[in-house]
MISE-94055 format. One record per residue (C-alpha): x, z, y; residue number from 0; residue in three letters. Coordinates in nm, 2 decimals. Layout:
// MISE-94055
<r x="X" z="Z" y="Y" k="NUM" r="ALA"/>
...
***
This chain:
// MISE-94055
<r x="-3.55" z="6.31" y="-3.35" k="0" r="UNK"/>
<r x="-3.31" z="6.15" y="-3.11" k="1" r="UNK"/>
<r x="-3.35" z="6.29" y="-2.75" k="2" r="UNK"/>
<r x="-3.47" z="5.99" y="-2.60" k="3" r="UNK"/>
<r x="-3.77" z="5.95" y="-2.87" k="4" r="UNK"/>
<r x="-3.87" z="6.28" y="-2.77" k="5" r="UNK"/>
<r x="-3.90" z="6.18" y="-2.39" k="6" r="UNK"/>
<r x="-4.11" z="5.89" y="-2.49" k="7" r="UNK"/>
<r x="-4.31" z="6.07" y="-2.70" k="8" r="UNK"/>
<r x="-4.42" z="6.25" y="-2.34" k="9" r="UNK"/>
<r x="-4.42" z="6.01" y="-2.19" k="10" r="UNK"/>
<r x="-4.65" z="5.76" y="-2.43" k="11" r="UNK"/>
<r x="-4.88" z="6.12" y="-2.42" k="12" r="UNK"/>
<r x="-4.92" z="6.11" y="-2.08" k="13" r="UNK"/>
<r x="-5.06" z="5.70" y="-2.03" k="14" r="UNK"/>
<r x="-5.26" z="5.80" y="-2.31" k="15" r="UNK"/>
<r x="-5.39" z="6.10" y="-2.13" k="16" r="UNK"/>
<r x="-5.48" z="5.82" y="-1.83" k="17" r="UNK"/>
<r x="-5.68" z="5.59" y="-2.10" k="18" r="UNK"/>
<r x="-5.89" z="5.88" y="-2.24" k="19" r="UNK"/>
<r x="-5.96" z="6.06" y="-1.89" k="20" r="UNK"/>
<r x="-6.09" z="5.75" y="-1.76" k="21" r="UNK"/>
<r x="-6.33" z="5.71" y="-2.05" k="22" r="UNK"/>
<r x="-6.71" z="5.85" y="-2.03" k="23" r="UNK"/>
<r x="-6.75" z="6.21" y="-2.12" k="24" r="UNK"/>
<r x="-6.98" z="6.11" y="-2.36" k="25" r="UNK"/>
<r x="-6.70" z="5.96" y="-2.59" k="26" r="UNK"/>
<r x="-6.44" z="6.22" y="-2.49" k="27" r="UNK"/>
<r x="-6.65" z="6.53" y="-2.39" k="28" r="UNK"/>
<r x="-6.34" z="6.73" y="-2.39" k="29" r="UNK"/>
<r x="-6.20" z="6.69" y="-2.02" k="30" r="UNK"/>
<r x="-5.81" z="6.69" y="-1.99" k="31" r="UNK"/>
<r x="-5.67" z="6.72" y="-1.67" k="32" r="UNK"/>
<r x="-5.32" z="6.80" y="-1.65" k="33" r="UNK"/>
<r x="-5.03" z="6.76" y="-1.93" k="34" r="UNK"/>
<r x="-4.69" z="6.95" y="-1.91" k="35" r="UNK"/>
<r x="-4.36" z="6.93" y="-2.11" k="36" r="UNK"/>
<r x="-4.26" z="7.31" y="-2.23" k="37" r="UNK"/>
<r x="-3.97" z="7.39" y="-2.46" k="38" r="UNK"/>
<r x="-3.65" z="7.27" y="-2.55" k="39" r="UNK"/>
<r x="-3.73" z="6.91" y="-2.42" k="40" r="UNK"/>
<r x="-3.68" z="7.07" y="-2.04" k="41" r="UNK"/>
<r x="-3.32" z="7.14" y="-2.17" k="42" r="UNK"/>
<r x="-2.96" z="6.95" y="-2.19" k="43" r="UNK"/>
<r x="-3.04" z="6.62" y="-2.42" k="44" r="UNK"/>
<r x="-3.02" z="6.68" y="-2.77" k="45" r="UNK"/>
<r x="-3.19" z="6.62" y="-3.12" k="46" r="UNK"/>
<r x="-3.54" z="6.78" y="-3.12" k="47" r="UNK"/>
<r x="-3.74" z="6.85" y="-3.39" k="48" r="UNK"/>
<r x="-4.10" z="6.85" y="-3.22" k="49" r="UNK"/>
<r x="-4.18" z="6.82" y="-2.88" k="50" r="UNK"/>
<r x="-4.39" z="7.06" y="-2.73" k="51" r="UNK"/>
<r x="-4.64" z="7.02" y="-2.48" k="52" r="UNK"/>
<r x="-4.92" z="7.24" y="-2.28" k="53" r="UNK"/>
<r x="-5.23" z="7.02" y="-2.25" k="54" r="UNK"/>
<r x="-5.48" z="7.17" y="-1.99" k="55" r="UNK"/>
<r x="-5.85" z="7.11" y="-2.01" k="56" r="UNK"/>
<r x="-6.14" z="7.18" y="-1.80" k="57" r="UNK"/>
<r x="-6.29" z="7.47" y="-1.99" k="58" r="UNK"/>
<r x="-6.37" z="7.86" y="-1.93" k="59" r="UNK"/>
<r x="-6.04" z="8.06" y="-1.97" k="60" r="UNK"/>
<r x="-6.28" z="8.22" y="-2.25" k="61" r="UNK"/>
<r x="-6.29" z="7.89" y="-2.38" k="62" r="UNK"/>
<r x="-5.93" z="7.86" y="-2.47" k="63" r="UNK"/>
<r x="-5.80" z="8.14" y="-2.57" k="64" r="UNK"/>
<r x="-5.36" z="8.19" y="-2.67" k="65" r="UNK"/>
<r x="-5.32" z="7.94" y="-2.96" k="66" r="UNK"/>
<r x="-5.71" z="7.85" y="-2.99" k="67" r="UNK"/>
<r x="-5.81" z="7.48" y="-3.00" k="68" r="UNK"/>
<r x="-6.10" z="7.43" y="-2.81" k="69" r="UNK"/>
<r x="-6.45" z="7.26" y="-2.94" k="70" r="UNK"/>
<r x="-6.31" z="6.83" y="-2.91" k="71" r="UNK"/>
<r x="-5.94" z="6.90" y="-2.97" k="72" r="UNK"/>
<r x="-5.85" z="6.74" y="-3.26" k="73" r="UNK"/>
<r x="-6.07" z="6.46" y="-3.15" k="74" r="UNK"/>
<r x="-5.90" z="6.43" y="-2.85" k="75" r="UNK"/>
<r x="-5.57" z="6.45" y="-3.04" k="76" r="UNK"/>
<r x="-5.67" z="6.16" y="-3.25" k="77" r="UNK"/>
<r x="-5.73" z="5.96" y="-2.98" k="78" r="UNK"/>
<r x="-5.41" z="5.98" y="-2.79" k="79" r="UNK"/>
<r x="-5.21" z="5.94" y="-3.16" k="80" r="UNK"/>
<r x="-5.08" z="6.32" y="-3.06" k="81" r="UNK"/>
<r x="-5.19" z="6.42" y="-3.41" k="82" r="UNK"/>
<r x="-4.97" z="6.15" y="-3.56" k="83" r="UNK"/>
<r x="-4.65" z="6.20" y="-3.36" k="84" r="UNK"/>
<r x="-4.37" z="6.56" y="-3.35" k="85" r="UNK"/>
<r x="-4.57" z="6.74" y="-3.08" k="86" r="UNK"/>
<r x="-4.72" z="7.07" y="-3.02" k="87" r="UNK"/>
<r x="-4.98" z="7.09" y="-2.84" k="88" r="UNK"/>
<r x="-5.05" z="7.46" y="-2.71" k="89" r="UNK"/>
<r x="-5.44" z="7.43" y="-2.57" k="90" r="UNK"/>
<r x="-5.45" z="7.62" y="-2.22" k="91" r="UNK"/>
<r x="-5.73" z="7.67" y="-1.95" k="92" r="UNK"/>
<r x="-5.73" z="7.51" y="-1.58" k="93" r="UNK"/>
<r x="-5.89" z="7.80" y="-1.43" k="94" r="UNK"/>
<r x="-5.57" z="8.03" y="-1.51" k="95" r="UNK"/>
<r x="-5.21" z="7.96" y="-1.49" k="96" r="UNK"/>
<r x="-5.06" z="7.77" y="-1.77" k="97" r="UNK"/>
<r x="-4.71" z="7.96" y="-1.81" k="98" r="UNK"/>
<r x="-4.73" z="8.27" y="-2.02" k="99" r="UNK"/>
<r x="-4.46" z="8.46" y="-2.21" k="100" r="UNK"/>
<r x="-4.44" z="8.11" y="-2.46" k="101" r="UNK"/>
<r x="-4.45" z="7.84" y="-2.19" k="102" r="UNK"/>
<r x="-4.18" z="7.94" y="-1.98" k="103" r="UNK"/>
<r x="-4.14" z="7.74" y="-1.65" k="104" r="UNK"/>
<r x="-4.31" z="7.41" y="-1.78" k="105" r="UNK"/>
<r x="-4.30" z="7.08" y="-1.56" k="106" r="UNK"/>
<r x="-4.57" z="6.90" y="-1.45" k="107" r="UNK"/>
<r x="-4.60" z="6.57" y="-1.69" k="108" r="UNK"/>
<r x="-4.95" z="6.41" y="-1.58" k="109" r="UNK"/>
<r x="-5.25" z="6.53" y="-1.42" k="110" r="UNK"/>
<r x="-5.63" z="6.33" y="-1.34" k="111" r="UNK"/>
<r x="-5.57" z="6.33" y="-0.97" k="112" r="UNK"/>
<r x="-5.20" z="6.16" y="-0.93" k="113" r="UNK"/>
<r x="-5.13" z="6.03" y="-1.29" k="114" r="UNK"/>
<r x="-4.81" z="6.07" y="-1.44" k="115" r="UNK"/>
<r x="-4.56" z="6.23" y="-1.26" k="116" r="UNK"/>
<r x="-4.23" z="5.96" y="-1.34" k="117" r="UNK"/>
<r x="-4.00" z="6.19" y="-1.13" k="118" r="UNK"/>
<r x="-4.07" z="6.44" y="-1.41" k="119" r="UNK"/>
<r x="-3.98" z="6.21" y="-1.67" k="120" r="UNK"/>
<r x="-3.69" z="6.08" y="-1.53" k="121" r="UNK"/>
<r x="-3.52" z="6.42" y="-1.50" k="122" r="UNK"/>
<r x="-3.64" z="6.48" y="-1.84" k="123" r="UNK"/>
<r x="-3.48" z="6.17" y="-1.98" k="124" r="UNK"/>
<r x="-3.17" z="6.23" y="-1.80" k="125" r="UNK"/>
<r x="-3.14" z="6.60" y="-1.91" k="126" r="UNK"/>
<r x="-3.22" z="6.77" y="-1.56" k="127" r="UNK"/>
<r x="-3.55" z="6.90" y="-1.65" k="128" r="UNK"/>
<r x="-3.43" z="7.21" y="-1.51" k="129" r="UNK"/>
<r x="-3.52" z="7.07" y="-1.12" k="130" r="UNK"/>
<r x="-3.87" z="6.97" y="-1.21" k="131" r="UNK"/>
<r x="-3.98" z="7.31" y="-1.37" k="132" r="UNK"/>
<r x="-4.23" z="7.58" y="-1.23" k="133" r="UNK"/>
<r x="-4.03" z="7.85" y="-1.07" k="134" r="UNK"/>
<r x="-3.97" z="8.19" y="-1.23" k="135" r="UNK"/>
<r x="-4.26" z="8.43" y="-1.20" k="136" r="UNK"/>
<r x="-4.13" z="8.80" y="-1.09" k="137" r="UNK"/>
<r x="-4.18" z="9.11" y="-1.33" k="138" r="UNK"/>
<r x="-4.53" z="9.20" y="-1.17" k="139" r="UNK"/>
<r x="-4.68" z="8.84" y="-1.16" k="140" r="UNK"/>
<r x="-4.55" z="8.86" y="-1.55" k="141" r="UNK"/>
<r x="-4.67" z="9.17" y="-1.70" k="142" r="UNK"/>
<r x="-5.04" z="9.10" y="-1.50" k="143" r="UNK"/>
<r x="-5.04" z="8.73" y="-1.68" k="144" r="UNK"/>
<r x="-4.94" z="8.90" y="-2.02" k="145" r="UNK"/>
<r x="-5.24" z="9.17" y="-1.94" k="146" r="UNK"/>
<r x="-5.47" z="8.88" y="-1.88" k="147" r="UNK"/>
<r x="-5.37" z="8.66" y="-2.17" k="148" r="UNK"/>
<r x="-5.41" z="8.99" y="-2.38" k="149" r="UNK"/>
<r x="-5.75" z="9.06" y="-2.26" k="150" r="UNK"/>
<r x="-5.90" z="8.68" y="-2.30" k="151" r="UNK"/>
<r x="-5.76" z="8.74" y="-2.61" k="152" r="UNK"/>
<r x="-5.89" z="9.04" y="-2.76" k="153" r="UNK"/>
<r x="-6.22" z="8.88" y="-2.64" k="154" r="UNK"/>
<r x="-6.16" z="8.58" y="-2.85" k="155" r="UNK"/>
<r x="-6.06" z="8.84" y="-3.16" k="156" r="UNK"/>
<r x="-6.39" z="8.99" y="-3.16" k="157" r="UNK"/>
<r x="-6.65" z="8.68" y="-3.05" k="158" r="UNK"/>
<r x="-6.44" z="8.51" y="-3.36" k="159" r="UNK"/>
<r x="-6.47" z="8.80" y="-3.57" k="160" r="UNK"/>
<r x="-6.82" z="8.87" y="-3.54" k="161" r="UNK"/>
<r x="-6.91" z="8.51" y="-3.63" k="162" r="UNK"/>
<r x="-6.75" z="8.51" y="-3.93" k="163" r="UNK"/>
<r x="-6.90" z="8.83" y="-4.02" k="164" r="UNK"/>
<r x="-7.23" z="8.60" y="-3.95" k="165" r="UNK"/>
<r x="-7.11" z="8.33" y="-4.11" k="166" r="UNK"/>
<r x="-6.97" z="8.48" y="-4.43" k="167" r="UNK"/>
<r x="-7.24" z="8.51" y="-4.67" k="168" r="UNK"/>
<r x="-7.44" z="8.24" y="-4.55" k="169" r="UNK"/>
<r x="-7.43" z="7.85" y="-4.71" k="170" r="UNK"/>
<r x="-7.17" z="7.61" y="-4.63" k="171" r="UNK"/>
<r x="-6.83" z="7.59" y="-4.58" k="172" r="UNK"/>
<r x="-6.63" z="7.86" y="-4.42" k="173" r="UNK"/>
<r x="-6.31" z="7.69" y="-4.37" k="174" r="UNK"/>
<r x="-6.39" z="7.64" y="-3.94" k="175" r="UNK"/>
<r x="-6.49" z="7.96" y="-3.85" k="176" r="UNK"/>
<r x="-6.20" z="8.11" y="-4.06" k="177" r="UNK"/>
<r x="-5.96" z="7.89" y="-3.90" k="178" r="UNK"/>
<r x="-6.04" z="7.99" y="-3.60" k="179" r="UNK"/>
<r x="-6.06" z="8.33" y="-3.67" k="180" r="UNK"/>
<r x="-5.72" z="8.31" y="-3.80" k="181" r="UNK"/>
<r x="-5.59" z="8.11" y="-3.44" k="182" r="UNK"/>
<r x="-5.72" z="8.36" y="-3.21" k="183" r="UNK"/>
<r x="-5.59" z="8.64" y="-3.47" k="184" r="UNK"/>
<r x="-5.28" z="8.49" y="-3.43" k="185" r="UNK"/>
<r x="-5.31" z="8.44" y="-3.05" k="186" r="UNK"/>
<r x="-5.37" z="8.79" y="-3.03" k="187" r="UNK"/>
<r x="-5.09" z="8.90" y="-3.20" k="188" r="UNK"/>
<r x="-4.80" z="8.66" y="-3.07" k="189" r="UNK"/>
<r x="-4.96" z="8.82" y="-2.67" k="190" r="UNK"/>
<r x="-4.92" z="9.18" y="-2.80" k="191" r="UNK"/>
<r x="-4.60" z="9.15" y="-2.92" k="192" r="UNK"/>
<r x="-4.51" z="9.02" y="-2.59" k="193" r="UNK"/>
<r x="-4.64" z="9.30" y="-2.42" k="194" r="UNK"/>
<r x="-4.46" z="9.55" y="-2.66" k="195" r="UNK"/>
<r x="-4.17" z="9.33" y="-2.57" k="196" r="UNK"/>
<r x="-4.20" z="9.38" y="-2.19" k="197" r="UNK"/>
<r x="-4.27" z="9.76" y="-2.19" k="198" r="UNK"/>
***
């Protein structure tokens, strides 16, 4: 996709992001409060395949563990036509940071308070995402993030594993609790070998 489609897929995301925030909880339940662009859209313009994008919600960091969708997400995704567009959405907590070893210096796209943030897309369009970004975390701040992002999601491994043991031999289908089994597996995984990475 042409680099400037990939900036307006952001920044359609974000007005949507508006519409559904300012709708009752008991339409959208799932509470999203803050958008950011990650990845190779923050770079020099170029063709993108997928734009990807760190969508915070209000939720227990327990809640959304690495690579986990939490309970409402693909409702949520539906309703802001994220699902049908190039985007990744990687699910993150607003009661911990949102950078980890994946989302590497992200910039602030839209949030509940101020709305969308057009200086952000403006560098973005023009290629200088590079001054909107987070700055750099040093080597401590790093390696504690990666031990925290390990630890939520080693919980997440076993809450997950435990209720598909539950889960397993009883009626119904078993597709959702293996898929999620299978996200926080992976979750778990992608932060170790992060960590290994870092030693």
């Amino acid at each position: 996709m042409k680099w400037s489609r990939a900036v307006r897929h952001v920044e359609e995301l974000a007005a949507r992001c508006g519409e559904v925030a300012s709708l009752p909880s008991s339409i959208h339940p799932l509470r999203v409060v803050r958008l950011w662009a990650a990845g190779d859209v923050l770079g020099t313009p170029r063709d993108l395949e997928r734009v990807t994008v760190a969508v915070v919600v209000d939720l227990p960091v327990d809640d959304v563990p690495w690579l986990s969708e939490p309970q409402g997400a693909e409702h949520w995704a539906n309703a802001t036509r994220m699902s049908r567009n190039p985007i990744r959405a990687l699910w993150r907590s607003a009661h911990a940071p949102v950078w980890n070893h994946a989302i590497d210096r992200p910039a602030l796209v839209w949030d509940a308070v101020d709305g969308t943030a057009e200086e952000t897309l403006a560098a973005l369009a023009e290629g200088r995402g590079e001054d909107v970004r987070l700055p750099a975390p040093g080597a401590d701040e790093f390696r504690a993030r990666l031990r925290d992002e390990l630890a939520v999601s080693l919980r997440a491994l076993r809450r997950h594993t435990r209720a598909y043991e539950e889960k397993r031999w009883s009626p119904g289908k078993l597709t959702a609790v293996s898929d999620a089994l299978w996200r926080v597996g992976d979750g778990y995984l992608d932060v170790l070998d992060a960590v290994e990475r870092d030693a």
